[in-house]
N, CA and C atoms as an extended XYZ file, in Angstrom:
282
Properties=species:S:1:pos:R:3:atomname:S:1:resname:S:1:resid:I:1 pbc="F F F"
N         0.854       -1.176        0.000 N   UNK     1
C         0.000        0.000        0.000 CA  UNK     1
C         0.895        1.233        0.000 C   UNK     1
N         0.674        2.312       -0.458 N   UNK     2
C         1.345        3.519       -1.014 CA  UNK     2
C         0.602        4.420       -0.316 C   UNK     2
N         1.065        5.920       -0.192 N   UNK     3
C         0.588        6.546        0.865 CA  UNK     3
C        -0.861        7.378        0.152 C   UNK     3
N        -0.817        7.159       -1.305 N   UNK     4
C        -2.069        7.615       -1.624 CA  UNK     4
C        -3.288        6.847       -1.299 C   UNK     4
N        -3.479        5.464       -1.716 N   UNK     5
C        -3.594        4.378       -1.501 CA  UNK     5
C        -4.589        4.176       -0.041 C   UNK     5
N        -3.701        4.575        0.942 N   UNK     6
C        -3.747        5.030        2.384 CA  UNK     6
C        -5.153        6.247        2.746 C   UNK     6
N        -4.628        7.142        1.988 N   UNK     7
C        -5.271        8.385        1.891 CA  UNK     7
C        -6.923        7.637        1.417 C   UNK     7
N        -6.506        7.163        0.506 N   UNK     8
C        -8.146        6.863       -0.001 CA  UNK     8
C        -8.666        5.871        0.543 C   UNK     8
N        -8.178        4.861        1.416 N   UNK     9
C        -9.240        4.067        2.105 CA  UNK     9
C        -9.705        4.922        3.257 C   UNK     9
N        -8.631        5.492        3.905 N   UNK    10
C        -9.291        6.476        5.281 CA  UNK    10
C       -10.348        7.281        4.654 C   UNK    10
N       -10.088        8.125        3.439 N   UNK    11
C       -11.579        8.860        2.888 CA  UNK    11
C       -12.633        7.802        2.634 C   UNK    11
N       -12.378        6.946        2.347 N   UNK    12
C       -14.123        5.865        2.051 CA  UNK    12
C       -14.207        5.624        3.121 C   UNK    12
N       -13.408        5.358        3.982 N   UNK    13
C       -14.165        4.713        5.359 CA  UNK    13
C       -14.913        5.718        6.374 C   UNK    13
N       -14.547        7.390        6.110 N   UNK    14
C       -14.902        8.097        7.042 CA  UNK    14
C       -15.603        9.287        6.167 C   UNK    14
N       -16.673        8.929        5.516 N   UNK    15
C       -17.317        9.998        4.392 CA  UNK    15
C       -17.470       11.383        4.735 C   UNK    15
N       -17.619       11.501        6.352 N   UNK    16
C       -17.309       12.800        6.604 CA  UNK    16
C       -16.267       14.297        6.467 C   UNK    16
N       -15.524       13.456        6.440 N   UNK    17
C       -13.841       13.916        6.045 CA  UNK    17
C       -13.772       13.818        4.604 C   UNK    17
N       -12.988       14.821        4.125 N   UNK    18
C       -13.002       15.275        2.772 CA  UNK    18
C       -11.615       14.558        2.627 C   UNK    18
N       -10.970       14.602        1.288 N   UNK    19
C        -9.700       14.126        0.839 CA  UNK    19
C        -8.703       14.913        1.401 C   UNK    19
N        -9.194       16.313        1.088 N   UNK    20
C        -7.946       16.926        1.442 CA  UNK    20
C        -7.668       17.145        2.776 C   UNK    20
N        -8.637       16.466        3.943 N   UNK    21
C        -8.555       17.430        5.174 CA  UNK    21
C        -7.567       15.269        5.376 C   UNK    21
N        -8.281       14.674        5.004 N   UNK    22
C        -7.540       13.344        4.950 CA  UNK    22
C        -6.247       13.068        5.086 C   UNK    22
N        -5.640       14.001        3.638 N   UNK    23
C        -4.732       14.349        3.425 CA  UNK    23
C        -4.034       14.480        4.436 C   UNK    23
N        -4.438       16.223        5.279 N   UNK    24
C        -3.207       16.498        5.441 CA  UNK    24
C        -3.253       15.829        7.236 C   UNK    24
N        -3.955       14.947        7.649 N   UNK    25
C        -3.901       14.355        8.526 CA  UNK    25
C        -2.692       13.272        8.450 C   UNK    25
N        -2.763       11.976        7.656 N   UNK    26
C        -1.897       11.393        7.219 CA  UNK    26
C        -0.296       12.041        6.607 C   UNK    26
N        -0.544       13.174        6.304 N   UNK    27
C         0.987       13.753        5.882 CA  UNK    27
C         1.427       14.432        7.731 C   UNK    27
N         0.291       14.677        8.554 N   UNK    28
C         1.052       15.633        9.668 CA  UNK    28
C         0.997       13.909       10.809 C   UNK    28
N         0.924       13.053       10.885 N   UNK    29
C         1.579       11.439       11.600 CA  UNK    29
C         2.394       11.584       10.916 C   UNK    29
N         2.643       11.198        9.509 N   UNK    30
C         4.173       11.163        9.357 CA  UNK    30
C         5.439       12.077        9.254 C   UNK    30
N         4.910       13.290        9.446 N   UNK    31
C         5.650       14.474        9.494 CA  UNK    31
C         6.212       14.262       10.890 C   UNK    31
N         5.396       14.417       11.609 N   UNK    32
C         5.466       13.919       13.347 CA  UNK    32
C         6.578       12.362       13.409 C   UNK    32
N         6.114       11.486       12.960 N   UNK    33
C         7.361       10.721       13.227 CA  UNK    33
C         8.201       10.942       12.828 C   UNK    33
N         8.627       11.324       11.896 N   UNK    34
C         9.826       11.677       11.103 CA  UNK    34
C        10.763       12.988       12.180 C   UNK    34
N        10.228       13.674       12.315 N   UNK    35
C        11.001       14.537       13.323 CA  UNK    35
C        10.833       14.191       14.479 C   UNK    35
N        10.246       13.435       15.054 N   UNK    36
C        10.723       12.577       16.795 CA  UNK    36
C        11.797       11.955       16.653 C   UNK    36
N        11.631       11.171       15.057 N   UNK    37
C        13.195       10.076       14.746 CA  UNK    37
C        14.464       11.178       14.731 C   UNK    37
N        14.182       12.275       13.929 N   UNK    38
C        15.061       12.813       13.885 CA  UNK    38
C        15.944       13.564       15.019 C   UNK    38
N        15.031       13.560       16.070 N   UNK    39
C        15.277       14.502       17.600 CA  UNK    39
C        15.797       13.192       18.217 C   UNK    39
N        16.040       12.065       17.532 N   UNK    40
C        16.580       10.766       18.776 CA  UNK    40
C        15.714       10.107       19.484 C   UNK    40
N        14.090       10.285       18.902 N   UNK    41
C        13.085        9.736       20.003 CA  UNK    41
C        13.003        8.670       19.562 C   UNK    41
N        11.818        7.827       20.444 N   UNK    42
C        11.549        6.693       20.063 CA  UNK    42
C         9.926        7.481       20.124 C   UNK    42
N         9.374        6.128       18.357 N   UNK    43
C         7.773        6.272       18.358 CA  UNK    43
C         7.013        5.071       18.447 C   UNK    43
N         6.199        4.871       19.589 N   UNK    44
C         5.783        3.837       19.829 CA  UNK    44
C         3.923        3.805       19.567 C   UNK    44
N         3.852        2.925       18.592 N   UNK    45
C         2.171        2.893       17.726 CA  UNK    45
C         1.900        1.531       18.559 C   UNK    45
N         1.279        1.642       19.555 N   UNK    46
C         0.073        0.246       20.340 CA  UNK    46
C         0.041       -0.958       19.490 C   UNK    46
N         0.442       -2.163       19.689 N   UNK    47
C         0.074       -3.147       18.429 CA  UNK    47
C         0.724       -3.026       17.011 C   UNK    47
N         1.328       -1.964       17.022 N   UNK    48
C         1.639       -1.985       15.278 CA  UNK    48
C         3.317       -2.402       15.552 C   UNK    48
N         4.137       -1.270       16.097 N   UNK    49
C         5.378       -1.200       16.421 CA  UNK    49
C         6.002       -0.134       16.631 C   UNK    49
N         6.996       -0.427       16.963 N   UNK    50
C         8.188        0.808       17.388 CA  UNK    50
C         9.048        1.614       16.155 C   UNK    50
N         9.115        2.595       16.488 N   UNK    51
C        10.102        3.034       15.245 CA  UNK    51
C        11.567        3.705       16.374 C   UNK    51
N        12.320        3.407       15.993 N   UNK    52
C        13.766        3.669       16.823 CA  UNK    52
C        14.380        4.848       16.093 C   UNK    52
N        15.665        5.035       16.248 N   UNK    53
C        16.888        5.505       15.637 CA  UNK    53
C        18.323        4.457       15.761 C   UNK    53
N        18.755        3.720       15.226 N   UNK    54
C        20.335        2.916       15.552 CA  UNK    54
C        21.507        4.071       14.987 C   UNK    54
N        22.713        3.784       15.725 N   UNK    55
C        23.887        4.500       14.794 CA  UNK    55
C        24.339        3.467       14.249 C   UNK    55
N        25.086        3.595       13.339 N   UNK    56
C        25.502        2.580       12.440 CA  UNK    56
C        27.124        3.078       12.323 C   UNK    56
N        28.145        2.276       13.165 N   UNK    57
C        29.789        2.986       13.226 CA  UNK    57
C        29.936        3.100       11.950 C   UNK    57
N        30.937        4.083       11.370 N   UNK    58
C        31.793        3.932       10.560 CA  UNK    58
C        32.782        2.413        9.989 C   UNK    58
N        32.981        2.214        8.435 N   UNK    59
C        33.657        1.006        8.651 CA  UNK    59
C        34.310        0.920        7.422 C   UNK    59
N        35.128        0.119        6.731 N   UNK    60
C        35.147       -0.059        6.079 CA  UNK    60
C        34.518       -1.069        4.747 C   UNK    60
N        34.391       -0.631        3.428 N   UNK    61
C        33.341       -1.566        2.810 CA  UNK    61
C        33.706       -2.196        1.401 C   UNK    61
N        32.883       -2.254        0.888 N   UNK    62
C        33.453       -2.875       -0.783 CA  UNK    62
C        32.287       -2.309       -1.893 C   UNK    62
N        33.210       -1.458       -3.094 N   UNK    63
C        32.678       -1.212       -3.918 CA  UNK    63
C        31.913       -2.499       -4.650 C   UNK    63
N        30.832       -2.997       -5.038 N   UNK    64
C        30.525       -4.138       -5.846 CA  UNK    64
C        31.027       -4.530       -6.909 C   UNK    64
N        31.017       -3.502       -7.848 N   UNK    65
C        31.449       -3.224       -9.317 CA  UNK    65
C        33.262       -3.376       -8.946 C   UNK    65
N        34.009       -3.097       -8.650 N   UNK    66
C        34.740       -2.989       -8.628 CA  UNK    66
C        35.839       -3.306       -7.775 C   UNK    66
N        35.504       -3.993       -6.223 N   UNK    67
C        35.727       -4.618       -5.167 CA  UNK    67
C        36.557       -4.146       -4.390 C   UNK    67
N        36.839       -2.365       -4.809 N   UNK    68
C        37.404       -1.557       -4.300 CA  UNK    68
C        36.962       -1.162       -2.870 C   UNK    68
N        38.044       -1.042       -1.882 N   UNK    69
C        37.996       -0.558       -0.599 CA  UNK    69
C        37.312        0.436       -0.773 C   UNK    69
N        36.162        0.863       -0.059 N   UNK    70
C        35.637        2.293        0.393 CA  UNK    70
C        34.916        2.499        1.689 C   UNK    70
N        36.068        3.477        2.370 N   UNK    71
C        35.312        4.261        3.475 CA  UNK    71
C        34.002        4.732        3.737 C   UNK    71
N        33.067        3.908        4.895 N   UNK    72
C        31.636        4.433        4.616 CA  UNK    72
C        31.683        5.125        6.026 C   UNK    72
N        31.230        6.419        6.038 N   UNK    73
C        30.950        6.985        7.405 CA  UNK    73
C        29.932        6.451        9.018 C   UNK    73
N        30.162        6.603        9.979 N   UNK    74
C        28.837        6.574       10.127 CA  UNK    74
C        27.601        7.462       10.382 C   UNK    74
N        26.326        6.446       10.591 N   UNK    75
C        25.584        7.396       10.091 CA  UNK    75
C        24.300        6.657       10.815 C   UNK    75
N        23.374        7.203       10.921 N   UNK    76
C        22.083        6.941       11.736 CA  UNK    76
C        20.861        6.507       11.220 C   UNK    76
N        20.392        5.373       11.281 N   UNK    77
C        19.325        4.962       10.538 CA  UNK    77
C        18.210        4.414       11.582 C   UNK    77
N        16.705        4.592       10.528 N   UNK    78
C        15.686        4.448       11.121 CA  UNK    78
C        15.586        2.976       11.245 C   UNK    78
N        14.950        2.351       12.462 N   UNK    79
C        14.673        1.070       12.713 CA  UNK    79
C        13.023        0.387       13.536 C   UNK    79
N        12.842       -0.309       12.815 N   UNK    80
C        11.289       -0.448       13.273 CA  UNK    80
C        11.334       -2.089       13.486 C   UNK    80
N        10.676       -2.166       14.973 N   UNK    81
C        10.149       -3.541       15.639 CA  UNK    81
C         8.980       -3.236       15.679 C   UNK    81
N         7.998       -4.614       15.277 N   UNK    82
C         7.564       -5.073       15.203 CA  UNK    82
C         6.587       -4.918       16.667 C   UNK    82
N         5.018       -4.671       16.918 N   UNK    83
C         4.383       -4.723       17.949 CA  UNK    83
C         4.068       -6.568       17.869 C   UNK    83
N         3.534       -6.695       19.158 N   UNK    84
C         3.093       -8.284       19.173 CA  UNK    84
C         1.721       -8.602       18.726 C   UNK    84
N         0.823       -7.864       18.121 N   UNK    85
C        -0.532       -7.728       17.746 CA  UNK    85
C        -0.245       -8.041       16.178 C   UNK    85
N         0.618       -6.963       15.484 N   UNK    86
C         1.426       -7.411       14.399 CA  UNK    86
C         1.678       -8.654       13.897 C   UNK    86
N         2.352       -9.036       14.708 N   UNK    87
C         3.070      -10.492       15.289 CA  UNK    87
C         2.488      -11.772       14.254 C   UNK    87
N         1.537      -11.113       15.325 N   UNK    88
C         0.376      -12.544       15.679 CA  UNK    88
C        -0.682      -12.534       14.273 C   UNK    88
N        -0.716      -11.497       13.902 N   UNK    89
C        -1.502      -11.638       12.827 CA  UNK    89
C        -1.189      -12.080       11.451 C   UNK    89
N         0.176      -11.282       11.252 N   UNK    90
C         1.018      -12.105       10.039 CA  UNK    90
C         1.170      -13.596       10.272 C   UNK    90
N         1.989      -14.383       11.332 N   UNK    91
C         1.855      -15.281       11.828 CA  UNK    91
C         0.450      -16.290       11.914 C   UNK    91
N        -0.907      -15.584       11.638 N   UNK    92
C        -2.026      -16.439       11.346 CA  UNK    92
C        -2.416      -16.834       13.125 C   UNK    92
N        -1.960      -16.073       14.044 N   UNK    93
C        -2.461      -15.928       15.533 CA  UNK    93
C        -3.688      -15.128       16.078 C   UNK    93
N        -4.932      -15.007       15.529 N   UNK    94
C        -5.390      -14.151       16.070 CA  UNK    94
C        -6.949      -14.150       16.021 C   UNK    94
């Protein structure tokens, strides 16, 4: 599912709400997580999962093409576990 995708089942399901007010609901959650991740927080969604921040050291790596040594910095990436409601449902638990 794609975030338009998104947008338009929340508008059929809630006829009251227009597209665009839809819209900018779904763009201001992910605006919001995106800058908690970015401030170092953690975002925690009930049942769905966690979204983190990890650092990732500096290291050394390998070009593919070419199998050349290259220096990769480090650098901070987003990381998401899994809630246990989640879990259980992919899993066929529920």
């Amino acid at each position: 599912m794609i975030r338009s995708e998104l947008i338009q089942k929340i508008a059929d399901e809630n006829p009251h709400l227009t597209q665009r007010h839809v819209e900018r609901i779904v763009n201001t959650v992910f605006e919001e997580i995106i800058e908690a991740l970015s401030r170092g927080e953690r975002v925690e969604l009930r049942g769905f999962g966690a979204f983190s921040v990890k650092e990732r050291e500096a290291r050394t790596g390998r070009n593919p093409r070419t199998g050349e040594a290259v220096d990769v910095e480090d650098k901070k990436v987003p990381f998401f576990k899994t809630g246990k409601l989640l879990r259980d449902r992919l899993n066929g638990k529920a």
